[in-house]
VOGU-3710 file (C-alpha; in Angstrom, 3 decimals, decimal comma):
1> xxxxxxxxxx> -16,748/6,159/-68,449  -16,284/2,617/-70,008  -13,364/2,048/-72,572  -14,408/-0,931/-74,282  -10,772/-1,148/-75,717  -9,534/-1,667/-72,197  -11,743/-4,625/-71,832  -11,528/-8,303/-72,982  -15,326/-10,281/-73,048  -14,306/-13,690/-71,723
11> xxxxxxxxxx> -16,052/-16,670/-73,079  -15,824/-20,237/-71,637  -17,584/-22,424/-74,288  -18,590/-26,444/-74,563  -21,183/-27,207/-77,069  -23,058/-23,757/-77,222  -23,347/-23,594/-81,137  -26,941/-22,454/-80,414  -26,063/-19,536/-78,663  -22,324/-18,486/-78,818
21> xxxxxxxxxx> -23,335/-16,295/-81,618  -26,494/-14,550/-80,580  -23,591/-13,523/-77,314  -20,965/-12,321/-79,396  -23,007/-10,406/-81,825  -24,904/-8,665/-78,898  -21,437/-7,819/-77,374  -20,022/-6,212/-80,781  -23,382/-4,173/-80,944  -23,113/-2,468/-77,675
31> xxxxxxxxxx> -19,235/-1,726/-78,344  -16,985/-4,211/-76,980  -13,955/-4,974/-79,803  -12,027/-7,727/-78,002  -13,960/-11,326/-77,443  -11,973/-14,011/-76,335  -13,784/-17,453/-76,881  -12,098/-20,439/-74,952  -13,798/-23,728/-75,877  -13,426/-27,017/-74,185
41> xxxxxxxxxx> -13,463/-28,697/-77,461  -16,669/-28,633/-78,358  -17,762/-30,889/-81,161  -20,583/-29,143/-82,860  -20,063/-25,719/-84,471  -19,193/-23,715/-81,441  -15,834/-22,721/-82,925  -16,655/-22,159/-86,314  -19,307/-19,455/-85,734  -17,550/-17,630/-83,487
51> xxxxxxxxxx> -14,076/-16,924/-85,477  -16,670/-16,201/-88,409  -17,824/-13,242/-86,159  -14,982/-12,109/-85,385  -14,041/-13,085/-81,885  -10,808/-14,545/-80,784  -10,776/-18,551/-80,539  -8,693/-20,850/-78,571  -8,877/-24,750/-77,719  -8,173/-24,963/-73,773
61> xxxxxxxxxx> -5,153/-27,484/-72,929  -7,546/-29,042/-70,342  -11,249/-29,743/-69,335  -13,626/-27,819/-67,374  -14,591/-24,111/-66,985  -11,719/-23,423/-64,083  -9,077/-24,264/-66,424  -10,329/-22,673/-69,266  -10,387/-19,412/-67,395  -7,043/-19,895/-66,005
71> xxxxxxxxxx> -5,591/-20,808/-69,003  -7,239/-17,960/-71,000  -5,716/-15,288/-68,980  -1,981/-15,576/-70,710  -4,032/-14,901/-74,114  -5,380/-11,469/-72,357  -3,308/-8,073/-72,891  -6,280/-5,825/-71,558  -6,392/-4,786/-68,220  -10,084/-4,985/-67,363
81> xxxxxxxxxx> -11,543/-8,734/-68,061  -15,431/-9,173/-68,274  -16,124/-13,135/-67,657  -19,678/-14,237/-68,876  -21,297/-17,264/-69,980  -21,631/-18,438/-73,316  -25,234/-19,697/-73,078  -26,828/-16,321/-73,878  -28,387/-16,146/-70,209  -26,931/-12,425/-69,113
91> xxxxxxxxxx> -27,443/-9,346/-70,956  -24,549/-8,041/-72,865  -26,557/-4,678/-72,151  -25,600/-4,564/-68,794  -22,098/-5,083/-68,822  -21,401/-0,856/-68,295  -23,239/-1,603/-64,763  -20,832/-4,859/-64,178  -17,794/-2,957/-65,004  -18,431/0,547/-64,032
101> xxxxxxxxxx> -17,254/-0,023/-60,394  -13,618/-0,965/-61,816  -13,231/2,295/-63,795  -14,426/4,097/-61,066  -12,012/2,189/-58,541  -14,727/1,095/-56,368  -13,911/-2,441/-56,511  -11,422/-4,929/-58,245  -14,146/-7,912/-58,281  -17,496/-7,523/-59,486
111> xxxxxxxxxx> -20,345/-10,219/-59,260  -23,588/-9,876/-60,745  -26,218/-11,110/-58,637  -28,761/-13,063/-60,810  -31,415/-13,181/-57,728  -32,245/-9,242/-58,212  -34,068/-9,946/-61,462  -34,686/-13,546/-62,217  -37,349/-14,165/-65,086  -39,205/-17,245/-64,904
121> xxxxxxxxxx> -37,730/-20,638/-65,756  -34,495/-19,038/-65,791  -33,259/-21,554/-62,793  -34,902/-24,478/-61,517  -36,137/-24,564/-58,226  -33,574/-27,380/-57,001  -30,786/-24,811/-58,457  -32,278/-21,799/-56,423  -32,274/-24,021/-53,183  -28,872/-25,232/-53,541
131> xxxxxxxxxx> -27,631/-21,950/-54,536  -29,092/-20,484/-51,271  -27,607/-23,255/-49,739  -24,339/-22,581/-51,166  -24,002/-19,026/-50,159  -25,264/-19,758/-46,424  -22,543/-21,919/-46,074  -19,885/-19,660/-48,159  -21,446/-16,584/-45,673  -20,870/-18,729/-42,264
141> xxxxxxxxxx> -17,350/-20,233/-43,175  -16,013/-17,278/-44,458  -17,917/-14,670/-43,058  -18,616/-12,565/-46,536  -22,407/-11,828/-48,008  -21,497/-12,124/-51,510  -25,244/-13,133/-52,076  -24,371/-14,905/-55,167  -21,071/-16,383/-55,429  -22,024/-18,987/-58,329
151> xxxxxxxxxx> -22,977/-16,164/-60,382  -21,500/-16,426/-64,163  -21,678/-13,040/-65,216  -18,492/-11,331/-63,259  -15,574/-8,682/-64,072  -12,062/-8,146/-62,612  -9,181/-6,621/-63,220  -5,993/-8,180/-64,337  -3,865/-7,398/-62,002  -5,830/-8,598/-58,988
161> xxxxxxxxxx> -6,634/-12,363/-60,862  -2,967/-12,768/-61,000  -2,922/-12,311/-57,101  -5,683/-15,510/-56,833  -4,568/-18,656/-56,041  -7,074/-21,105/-58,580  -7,086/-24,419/-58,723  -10,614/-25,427/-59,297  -10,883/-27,008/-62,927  -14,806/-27,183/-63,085
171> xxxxxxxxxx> -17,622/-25,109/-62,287  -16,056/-24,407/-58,447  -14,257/-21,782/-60,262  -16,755/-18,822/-59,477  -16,604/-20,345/-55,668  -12,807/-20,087/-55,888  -12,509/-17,019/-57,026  -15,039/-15,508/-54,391  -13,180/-17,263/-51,457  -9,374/-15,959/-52,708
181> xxxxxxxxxx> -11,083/-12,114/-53,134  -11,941/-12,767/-49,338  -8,973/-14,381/-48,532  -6,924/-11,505/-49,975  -8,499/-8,513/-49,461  -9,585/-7,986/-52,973  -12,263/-5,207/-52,672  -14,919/-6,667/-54,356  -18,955/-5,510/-55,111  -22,134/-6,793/-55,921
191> xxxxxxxxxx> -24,230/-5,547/-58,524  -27,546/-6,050/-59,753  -28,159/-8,367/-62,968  -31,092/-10,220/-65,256  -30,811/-13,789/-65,585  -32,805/-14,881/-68,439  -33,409/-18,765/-69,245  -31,795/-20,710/-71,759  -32,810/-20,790/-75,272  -35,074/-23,721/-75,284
201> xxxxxxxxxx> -33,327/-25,483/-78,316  -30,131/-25,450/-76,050  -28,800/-27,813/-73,486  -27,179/-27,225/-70,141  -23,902/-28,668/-68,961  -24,642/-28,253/-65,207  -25,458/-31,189/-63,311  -26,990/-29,833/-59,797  -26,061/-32,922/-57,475  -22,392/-33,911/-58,892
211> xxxxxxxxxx> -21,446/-29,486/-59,320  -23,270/-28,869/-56,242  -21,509/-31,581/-54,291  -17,778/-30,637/-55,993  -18,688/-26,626/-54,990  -19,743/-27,618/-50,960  -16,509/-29,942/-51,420  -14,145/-26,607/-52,782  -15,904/-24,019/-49,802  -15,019/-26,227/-47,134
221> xxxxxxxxxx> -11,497/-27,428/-48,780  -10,571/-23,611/-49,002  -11,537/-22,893/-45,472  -8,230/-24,342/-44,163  -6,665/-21,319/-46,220  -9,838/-18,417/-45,373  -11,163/-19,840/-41,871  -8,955/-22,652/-40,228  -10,861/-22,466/-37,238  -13,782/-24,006/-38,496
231> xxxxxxxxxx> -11,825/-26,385/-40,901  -10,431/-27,976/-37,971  -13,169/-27,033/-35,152  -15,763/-28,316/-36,759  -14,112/-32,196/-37,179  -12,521/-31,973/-34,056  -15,929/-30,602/-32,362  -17,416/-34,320/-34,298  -14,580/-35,915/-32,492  -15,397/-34,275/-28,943
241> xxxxxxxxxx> -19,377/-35,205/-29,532  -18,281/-38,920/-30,195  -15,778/-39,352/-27,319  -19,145/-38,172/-25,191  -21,267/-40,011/-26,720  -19,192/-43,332/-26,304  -18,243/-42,209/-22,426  -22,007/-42,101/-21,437  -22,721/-45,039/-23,131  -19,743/-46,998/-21,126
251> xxxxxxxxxx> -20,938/-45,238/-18,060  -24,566/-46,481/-18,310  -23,533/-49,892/-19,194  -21,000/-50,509/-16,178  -23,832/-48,960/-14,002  -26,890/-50,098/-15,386  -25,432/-53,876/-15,834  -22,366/-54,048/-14,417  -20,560/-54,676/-17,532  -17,517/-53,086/-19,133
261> xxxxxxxxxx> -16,403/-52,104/-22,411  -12,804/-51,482/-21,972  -12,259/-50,795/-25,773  -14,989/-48,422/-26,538  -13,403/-46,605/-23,533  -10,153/-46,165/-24,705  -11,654/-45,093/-28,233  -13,509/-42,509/-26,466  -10,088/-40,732/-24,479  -8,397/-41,140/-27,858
271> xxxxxxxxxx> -11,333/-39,287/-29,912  -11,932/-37,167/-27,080  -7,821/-35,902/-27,116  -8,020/-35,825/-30,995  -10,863/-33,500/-30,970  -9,442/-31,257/-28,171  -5,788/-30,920/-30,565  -7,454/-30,298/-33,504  -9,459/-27,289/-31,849  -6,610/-26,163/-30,265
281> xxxxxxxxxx> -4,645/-26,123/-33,904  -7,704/-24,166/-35,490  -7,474/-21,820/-32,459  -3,764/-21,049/-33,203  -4,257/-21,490/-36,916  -6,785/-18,802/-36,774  -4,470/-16,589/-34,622  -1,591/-16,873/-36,785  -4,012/-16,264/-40,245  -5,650/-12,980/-38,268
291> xxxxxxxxxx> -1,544/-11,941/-37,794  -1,248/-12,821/-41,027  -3,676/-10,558/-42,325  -3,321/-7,540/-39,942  0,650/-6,839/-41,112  -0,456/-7,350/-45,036  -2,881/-4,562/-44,557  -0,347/-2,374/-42,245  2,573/-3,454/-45,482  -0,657/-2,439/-47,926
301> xxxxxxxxxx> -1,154/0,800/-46,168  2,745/1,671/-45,991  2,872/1,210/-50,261  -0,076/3,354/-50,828  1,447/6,032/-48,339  4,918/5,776/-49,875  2,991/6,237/-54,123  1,427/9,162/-52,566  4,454/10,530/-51,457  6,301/9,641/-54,246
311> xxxxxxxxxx> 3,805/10,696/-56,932  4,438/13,685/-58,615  2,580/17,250/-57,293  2,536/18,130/-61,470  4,012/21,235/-59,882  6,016/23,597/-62,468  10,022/23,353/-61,745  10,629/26,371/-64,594  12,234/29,549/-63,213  9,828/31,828/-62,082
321> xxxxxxxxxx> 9,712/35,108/-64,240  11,581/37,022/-61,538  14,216/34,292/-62,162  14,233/34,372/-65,666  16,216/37,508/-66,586  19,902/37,951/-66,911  20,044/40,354/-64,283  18,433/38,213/-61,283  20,089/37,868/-58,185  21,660/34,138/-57,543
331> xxxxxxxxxx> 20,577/32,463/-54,769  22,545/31,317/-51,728  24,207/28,435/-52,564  24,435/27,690/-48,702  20,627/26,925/-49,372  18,449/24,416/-51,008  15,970/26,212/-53,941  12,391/25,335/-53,029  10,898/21,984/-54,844  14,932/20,399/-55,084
341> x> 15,733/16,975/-53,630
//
């Protein structure tokens, strides 16, 4: 079951005076007490509205939507944190499916994926094609099918964001946070949402090439951290293509017509031994990362084993009613009593 007082609705606002309200009213009507609005200094009437409704308000120290989360987290006391849009594109009404698999400890991370029920004009078709772009690449460098990683509408709990490392400040926060779940083990679940489109008086703040470019940027920056072998396989695999590229044409030159290119030789053996290093780091990267990760699980394992041992049975240490009278016999004192440490 949902406790709505264990939850904080998480708001990330710039400019949304159309629509910050129509959100927060929605999330008051199905339940949810604490709304935490963190604008990027917005200069219409973003602010205003929402402390009239009720919800919390803070000014963000910085720009962009990865700071603002970041930042807003030290203003959270709740344990469970439910991070949505403030463009009134995701259903308040669904948030019980978004955070249900946290209560039920199914997962610390959950995405909603906007593709199971997108209505009509709710994403432009360049958007949809660079978000299936985006998660084919996120899928083959770090080997997750989180089907929709750029997805808004998202809830965690507390104690696994502190365990993130973020340092995205715009909209590569949702990619950040989807790569550092992977990258530490954070058990983390999809779940069907509704994306709706934007109210048509209101204005996006996406811009698909400049975002989409900073978010391919942030997947293949973090694979040093998440998948080191192809961070540094695939440049020095660019490196090994050039060297042979060069070589052949030096060789067809000197035999073709006889003449030689002594300096796009040499550039080829010196590409040619970069590109073999830089595999052979990724190789041993990768070795060292899969090390890595096998004793944090074993170390993971050992602390759940030792808080099951250590957790109490709820076992009654009264006297039992034999034990009780005046007349009992006393027990060997050579002897431990059953249930005593």
């Amino acid at each position: 079951m949902i406790r709505h007082e264990d939850v904080c609705v998480l708001i990330p606002t710039y400019n949304e005076a159309e629509n910050i309200g129509d959100v927060i009213e929605r999330f008051e009507g199905v339940g949810f007490e604490h709304i935490l609005v963190i604008d990027g200094g917005s200069d219409d009437r973003t602010r205003q509205i929402a402390e009239n409704l009720g919800a919390t308000v803070h000014i963000q120290g910085g720009d962009g939507k990865g700071q603002a989360v970041r930042e807003a987290i030290d203003y959270i006391s709740q344990p469970y944190i439910l991070l949505v849009d403030g463009d009134s594109t995701y259903r308040p009404e669904e948030a019980g499916r978004v955070l249900a698999p946290l209560f039920t400890g199914e997962a610390e991370h959950v995405i909603g994926n906007r593709f199971a029920d997108m209505e009509s004009g709710a994403m432009t078709r360049l958007n949809q094609i660079g978000n299936g772009i985006i998660n084919r690449v996120f899928r083959t460098v770090h080997g997750r099918n989180l089907v929709d990683i750029l997805s808004g509408y998202r809830a965690f709990t507390r104690e696994s964001f502190e365990r993130l490392s973020l340092s995205a400040d715009g909209f590569g926060i949702e990619t950040e946070m989807s790569v550092e779940c992977v990258r530490n083990n954070i058990r983390t679940t999809v779940v069907p949402i509704t994306y709706e489109p934007r109210p048509d008086e209101s204005e996006t703040n996406l811009r698909p090439f400049r975002d989409g470019g900073n978010i391919i940027v942030t997947l293949y920056r973090l694979a040093k951290k998440n998948n080191p072998l192809f961070y540094f396989g695939s440049v020095g695999g660019l490196s090994i293509l050039a060297a042979v590229g060069l070589s052949l044409f030096v060789v067809y030159r000197w035999v073709v017509a006889s003449i030689s290119h002594e300096v796009l030789a040499l550039a080829a053996g010196v590409a040619l031994l970069f590109g073999v290093q830089l595999v052979m780091f990724g190789v041993l990267s990768d070795l060292i990362l899969t090390s890595n990760r096998e004793q944090s699980q074993r170390i993971e394992y050992l602390i759940d084993e030792i808080d099951t041992i250590d957790a109490p049975t709820g076992a009654d240490d009264s006297p039992s009613p034999e034990m009780a009278g005046d007349d009992h016999e006393e027990p060997d004192v050579g002897h431990e009593a059953v249930g005593e440490k």
